[in-house]
N, C-alpha and C positions, 0 to 999 in steps of 0.2 A: 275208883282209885286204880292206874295203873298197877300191872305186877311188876315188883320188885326184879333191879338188874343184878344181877351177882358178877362180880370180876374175879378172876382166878389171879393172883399176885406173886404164885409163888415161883413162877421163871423168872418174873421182876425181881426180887427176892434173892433170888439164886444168881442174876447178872449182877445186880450189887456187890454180894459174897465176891463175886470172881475178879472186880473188879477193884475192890480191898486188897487184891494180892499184885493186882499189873506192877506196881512201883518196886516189888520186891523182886518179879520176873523181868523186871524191865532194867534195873539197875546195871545188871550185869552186862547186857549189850548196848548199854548208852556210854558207860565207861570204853567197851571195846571201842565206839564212835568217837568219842574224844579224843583217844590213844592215837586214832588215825587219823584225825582230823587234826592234833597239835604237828604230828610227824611232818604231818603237810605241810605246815606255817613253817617249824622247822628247821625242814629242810629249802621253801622259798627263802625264809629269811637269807639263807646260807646264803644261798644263791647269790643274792641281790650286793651281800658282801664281798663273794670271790673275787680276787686280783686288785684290793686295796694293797697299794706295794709298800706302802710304810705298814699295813700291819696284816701283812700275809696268814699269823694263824686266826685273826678275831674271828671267822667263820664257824670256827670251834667250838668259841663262847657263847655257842646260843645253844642253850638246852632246855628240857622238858620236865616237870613232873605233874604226875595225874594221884588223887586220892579218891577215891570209893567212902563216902561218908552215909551215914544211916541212910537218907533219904537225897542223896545228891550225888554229884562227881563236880570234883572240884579239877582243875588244871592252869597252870602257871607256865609261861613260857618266858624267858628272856633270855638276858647275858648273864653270865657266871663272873663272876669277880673272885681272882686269888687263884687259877688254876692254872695258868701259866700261859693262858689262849687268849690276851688280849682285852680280857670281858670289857674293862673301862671304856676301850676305845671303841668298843661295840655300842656301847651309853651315849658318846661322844657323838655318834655318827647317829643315832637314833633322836635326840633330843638335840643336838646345836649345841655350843657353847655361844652365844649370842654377846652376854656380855664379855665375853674375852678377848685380848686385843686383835685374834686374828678373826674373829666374829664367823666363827664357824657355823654353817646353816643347818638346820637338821633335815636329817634325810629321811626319814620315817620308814624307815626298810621296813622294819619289825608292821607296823602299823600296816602297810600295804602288803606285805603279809597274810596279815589276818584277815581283810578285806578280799581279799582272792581266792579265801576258801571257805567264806562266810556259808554260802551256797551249798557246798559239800558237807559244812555241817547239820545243818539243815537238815538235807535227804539223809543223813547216818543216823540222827535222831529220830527223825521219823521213822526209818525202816527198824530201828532198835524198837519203839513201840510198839510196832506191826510184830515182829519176834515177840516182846511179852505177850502180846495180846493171842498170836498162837500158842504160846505158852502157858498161857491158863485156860487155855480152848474156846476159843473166840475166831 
């Protein structure tokens, strides 16, 4: 009978443990990632609205919020309705009114937006990993 192999588990063990914490070290710089990565959409979306002359503030209407949830980040971007910047017609110009009789097309500003910065969020999420992951000493 061969002798017996012995494996030592207990650095396996210990990279587990460490790795039980990445999501709590990690949280915090994936939300920084999203913050800057909705700013980006944005502020494109703005862009892509400037110099509509019938509704010069809707540019306004596009804004941001980001939440830090137990185990996630959540983030919402669109038009604001009720602030006095247009939001409706920011909807209007995003979505089409199709059936309506001027059969307005939609422009999908917001949409090619997001699509432009896909990429960037991407590498922010990643490099937010790479942080946790120095962060619990990895």
């Amino acid at each position: 009978m061969a002798d017996a192999v012995t494996i030592d588990l207990s650095e396996f063990d210990k990279a587990i443990a460490q790795l039980g914490q990445l999501s709590a070290e990690t949280l915090p710089f994936v939300r920084k990632a999203v913050q800057v990565n909705v700013t980006h959409v944005k502020n494109a979306w703005r862009e892509k609205l400037q110099g509509t002359p019938s509704a010069p503030r809707v540019p306004y209407s596009i804004t941001y919020d980001t939440k830090e949830l137990a185990d996630a980040v959540e983030a919402e971007i669109g038009a604001t309705k009720g602030t006095g910047n247009q939001g409706g017609v920011a909807l209007l110009l995003e979505y089409g009114a199709p059936n309506n009789p001027s059969r307005l097309p939609a422009h999908g500003y917001g949409l090619a937006a997001l699509q432009e910065n896909v990429e960037d969020l991407e590498a922010g999420v990643g490099k937010a990993i790479d942080d946790g992951l120095k962060a619990i000493g990895w």
